[in-house]
Backbone bond lengths (Angstrom), bond angles and torsions (degrees), N, CA, C in turn:
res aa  C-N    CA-C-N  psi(-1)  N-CA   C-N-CA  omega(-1)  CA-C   N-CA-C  phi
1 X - - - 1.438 - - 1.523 107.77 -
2 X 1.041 102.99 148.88 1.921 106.93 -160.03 1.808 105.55 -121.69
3 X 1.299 127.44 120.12 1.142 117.20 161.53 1.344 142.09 -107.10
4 X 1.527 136.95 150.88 0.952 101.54 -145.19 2.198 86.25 -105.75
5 X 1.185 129.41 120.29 1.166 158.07 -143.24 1.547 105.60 6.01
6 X 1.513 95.81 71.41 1.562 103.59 179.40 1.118 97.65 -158.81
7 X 1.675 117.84 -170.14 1.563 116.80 -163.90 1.233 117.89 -155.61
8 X 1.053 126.30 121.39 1.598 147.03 174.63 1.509 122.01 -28.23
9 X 1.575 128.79 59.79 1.090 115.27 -176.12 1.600 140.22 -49.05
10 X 1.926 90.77 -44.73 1.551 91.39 -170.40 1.853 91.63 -148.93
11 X 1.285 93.93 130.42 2.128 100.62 170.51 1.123 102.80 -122.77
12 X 1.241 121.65 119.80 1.470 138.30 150.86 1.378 112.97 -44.07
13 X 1.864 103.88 142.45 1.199 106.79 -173.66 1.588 104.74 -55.11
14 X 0.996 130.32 -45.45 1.482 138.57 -147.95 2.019 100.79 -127.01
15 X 1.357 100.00 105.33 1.915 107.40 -174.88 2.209 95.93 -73.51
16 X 1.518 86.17 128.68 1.481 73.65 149.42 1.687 104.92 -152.07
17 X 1.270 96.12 143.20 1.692 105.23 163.20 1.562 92.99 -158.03
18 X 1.832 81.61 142.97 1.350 110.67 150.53 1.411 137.99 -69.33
19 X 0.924 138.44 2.25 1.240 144.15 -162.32 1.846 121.07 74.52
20 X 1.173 98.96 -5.02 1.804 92.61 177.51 1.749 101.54 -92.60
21 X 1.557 99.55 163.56 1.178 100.24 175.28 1.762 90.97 -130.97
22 X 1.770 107.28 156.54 1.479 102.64 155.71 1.395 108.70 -132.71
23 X 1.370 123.17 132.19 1.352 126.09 158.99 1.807 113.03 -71.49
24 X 1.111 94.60 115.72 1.603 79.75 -174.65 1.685 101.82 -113.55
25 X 1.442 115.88 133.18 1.352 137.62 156.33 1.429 115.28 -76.54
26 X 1.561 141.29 94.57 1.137 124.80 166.14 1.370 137.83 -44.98
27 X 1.413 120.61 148.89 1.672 108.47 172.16 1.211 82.23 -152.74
28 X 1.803 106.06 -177.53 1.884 97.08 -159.70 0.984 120.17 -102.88
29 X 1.927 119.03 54.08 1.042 128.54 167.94 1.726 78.82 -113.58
30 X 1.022 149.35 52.81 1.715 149.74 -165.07 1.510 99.68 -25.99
31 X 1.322 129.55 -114.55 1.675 122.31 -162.38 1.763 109.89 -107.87
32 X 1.096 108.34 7.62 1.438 103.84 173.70 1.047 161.98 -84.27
33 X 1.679 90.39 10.61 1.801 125.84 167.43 1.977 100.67 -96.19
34 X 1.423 112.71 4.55 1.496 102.09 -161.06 1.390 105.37 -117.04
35 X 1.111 133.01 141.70 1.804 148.93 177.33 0.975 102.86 -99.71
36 X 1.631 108.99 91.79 1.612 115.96 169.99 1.104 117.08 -117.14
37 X 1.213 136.21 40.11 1.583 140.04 137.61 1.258 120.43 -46.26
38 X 1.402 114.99 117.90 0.963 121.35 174.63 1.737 138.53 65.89
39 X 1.192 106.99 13.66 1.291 150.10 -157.27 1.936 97.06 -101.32
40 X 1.513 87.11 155.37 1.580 111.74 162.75 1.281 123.65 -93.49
41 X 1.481 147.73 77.44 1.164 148.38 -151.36 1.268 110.08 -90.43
42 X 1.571 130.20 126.42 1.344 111.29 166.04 1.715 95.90 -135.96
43 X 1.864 89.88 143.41 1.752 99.50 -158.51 1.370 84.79 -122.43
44 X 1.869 105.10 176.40 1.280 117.92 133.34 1.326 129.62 -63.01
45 X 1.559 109.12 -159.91 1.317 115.59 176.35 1.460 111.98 -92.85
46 X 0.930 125.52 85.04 1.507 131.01 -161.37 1.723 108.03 -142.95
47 X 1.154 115.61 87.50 1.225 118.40 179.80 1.806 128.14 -21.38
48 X 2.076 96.20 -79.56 1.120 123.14 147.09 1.498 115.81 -2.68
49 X 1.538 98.62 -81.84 1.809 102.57 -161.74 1.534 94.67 -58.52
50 X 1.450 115.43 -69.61 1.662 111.60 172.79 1.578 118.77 -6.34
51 X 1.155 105.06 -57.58 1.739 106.72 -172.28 1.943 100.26 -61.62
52 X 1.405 98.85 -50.58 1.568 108.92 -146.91 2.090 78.13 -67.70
53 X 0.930 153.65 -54.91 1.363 157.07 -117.84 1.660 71.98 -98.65
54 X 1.235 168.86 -82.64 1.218 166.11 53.23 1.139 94.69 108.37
55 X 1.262 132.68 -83.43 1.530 141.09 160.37 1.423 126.90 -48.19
56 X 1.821 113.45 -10.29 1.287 91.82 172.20 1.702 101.58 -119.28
57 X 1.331 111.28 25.07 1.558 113.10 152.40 1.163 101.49 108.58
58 X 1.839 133.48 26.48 1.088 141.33 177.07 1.538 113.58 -37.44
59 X 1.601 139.74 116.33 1.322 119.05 161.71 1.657 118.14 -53.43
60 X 1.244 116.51 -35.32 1.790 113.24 173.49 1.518 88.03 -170.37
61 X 1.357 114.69 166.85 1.032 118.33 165.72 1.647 106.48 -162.12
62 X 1.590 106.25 149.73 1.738 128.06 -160.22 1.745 89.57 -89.76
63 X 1.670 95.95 129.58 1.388 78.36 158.98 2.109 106.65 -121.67
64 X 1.717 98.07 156.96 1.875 79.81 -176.92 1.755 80.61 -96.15
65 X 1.689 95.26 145.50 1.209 104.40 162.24 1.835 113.84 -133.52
66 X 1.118 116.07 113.52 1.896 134.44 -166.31 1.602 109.47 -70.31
67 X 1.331 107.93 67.64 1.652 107.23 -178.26 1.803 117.34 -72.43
68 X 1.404 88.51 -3.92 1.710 82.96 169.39 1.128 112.38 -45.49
69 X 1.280 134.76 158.26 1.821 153.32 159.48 1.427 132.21 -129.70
């Protein structure tokens, strides 16, 4: 798996995606209107959602993280 100047934290023994992807924008209902099984997730920098997208059966998911300073 290839990134593009980022880095591979964690691969499941076993990859799955379906082929959908969701960009998700939070609002303060955070991910719990969303079906992310098995899915391509791409978040902000938001810890929280990270975990919960994880827990609701994410196939992988992008996170952006803003190292400018």
């Amino acid at each position: 798996m290839n990134a593009i100047d980022g880095t591979l934290v964690y691969k499941p023994k076993e990859f799955r995606f379906n082929g959908k992807t969701d960009i998700v924008a939070l609002a303060s209902s955070k991910l719990e209107n969303y079906n992310l099984k098995d899915r391509l997730v791409i978040l902000g920098n938001d810890s929280e959602a990270r975990l919960e997208a994880i827990n609701k059966g994410a196939g992988m998911y992008c996170c952006f993280l803003d190292r400018r300073n």
